[in-house]
TORTI-259052 format. One record per residue (C-alpha): residue number from 1; residue in one letter; x, y, z. Coordinates in Angstrom, 3 decimals. Layout:
N
+-----+---+----------+----------+----------+
!   k ! r !        X !        Y !        Z !
+-----+---+----------+----------+----------+
! NUM ! A !        X !        Y !        Z !
...
+-----+---+----------+----------+----------+
//
This chain:
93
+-----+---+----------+----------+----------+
!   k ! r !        X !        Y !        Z !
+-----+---+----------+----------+----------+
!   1 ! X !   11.857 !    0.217 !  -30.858 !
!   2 ! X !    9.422 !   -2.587 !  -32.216 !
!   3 ! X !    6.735 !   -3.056 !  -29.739 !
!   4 ! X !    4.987 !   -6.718 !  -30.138 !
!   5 ! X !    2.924 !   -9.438 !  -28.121 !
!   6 ! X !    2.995 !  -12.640 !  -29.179 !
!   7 ! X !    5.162 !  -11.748 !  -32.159 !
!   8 ! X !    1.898 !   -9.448 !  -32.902 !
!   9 ! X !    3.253 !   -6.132 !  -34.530 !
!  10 ! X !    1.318 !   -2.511 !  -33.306 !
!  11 ! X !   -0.097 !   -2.556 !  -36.636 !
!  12 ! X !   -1.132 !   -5.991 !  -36.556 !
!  13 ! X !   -3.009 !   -5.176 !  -32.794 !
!  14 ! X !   -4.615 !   -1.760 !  -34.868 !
!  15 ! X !   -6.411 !   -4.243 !  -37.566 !
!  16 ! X !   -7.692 !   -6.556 !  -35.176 !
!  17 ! X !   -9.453 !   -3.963 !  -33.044 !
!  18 ! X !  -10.496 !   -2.508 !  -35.653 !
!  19 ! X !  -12.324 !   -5.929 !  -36.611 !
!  20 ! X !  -13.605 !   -6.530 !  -33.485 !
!  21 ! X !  -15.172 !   -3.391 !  -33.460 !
!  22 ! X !  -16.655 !   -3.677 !  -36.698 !
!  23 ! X !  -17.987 !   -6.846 !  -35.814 !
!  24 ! X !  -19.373 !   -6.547 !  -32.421 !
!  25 ! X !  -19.987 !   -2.942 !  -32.420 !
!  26 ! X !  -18.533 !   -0.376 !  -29.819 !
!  27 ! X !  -21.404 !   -1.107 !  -27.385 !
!  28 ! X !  -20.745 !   -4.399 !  -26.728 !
!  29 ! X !  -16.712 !   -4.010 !  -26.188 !
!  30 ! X !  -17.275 !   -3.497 !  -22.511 !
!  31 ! X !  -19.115 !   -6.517 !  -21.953 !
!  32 ! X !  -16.902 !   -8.484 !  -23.536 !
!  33 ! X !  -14.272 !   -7.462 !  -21.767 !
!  34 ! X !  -15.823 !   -7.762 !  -18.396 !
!  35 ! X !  -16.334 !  -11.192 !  -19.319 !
!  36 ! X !  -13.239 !  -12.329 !  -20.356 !
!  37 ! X !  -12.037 !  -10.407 !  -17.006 !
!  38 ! X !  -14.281 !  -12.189 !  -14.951 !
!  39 ! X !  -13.389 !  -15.558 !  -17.085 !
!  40 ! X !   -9.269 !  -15.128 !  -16.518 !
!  41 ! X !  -10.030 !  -14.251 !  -12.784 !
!  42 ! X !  -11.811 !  -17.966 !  -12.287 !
!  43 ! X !   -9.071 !  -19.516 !  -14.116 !
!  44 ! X !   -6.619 !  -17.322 !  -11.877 !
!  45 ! X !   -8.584 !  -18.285 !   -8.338 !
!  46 ! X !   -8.882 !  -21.939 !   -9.544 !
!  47 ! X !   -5.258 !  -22.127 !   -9.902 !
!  48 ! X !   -4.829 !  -20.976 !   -7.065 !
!  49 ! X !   -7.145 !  -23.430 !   -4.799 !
!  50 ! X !   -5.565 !  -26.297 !   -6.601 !
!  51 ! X !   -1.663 !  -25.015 !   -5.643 !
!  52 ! X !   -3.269 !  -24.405 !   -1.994 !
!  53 ! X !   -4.658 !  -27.861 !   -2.100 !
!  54 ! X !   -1.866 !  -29.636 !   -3.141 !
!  55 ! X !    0.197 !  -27.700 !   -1.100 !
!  56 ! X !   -1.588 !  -28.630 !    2.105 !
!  57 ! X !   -1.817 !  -32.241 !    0.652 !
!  58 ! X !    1.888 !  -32.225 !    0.591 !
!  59 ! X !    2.582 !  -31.208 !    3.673 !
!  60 ! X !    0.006 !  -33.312 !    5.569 !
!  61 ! X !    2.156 !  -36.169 !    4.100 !
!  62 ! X !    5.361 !  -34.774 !    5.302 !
!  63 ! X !    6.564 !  -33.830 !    1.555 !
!  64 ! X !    8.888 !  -30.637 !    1.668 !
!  65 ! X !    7.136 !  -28.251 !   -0.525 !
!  66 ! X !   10.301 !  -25.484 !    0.210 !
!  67 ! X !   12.845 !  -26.580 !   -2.628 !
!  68 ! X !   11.344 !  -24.498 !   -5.158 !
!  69 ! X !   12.651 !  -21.764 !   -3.131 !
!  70 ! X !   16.336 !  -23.172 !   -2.699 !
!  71 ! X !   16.428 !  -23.747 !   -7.038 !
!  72 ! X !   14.882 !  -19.822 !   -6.956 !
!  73 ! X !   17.540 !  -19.015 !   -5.145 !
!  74 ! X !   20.764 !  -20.721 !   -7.038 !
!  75 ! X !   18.990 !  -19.968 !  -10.147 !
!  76 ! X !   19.430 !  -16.155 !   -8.764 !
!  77 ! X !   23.198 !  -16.753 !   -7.652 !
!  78 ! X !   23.899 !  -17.962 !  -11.115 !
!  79 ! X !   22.449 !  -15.133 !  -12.588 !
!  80 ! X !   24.461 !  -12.909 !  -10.043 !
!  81 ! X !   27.460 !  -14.445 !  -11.035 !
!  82 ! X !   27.212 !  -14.202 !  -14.476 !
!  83 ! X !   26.458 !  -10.370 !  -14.396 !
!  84 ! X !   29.245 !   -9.983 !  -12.067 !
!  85 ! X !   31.255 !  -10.892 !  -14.983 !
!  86 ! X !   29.801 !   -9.804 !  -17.099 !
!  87 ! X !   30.264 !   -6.208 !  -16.183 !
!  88 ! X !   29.212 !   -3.396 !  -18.213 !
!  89 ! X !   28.340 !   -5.714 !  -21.031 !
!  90 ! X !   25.332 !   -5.084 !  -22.484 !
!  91 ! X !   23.228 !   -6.694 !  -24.820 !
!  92 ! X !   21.236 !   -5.689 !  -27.633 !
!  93 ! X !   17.801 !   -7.852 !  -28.804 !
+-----+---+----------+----------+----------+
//
């Protein structure tokens, strides 16, 4: 089994640590890391508040914001369906 992110081998992952270790030192790797945590958190909560607001902006206009829900759900029932006959099938990557 070939394990990759971003079609980024294990090997691949290995070098680059290895890099930024060399580079920035082992000291400052936690540091960096809290700050890219606390930098994809604000991205996170600000994409968040903007959904909320347009949410709330869409329903104070009397928009239905539920169809995303109803395509979830035939998107699901397709999926169902197809594995229904689909059976036992399985399939290899």
């Amino acid at each position: 089994m070939n394990t990759t992110f971003l079609f980024i081998g294990a090997p691949e992952i290995m070098v680059i640590l290895l890099i930024v270790v060399m580079v920035f030192g082992a000291d400052k790797i936690p540091e960096i890391a809290r700050g890219l945590g606390k930098g994809i958190r604000q991205v996170k909560d600000a994409t968040n508040e903007i959904k909320r607001d347009i949410n709330e902006s869409a329903k104070s206009q009397g928009l239905d914001t539920d169809f995303t829900k109803d395509i979830k759900k035939s998107i699901s029932d397709v999926k169902d369906n197809i594995d229904d006959l689909t059976g036992p099938i399985k399939r290899n990557r």
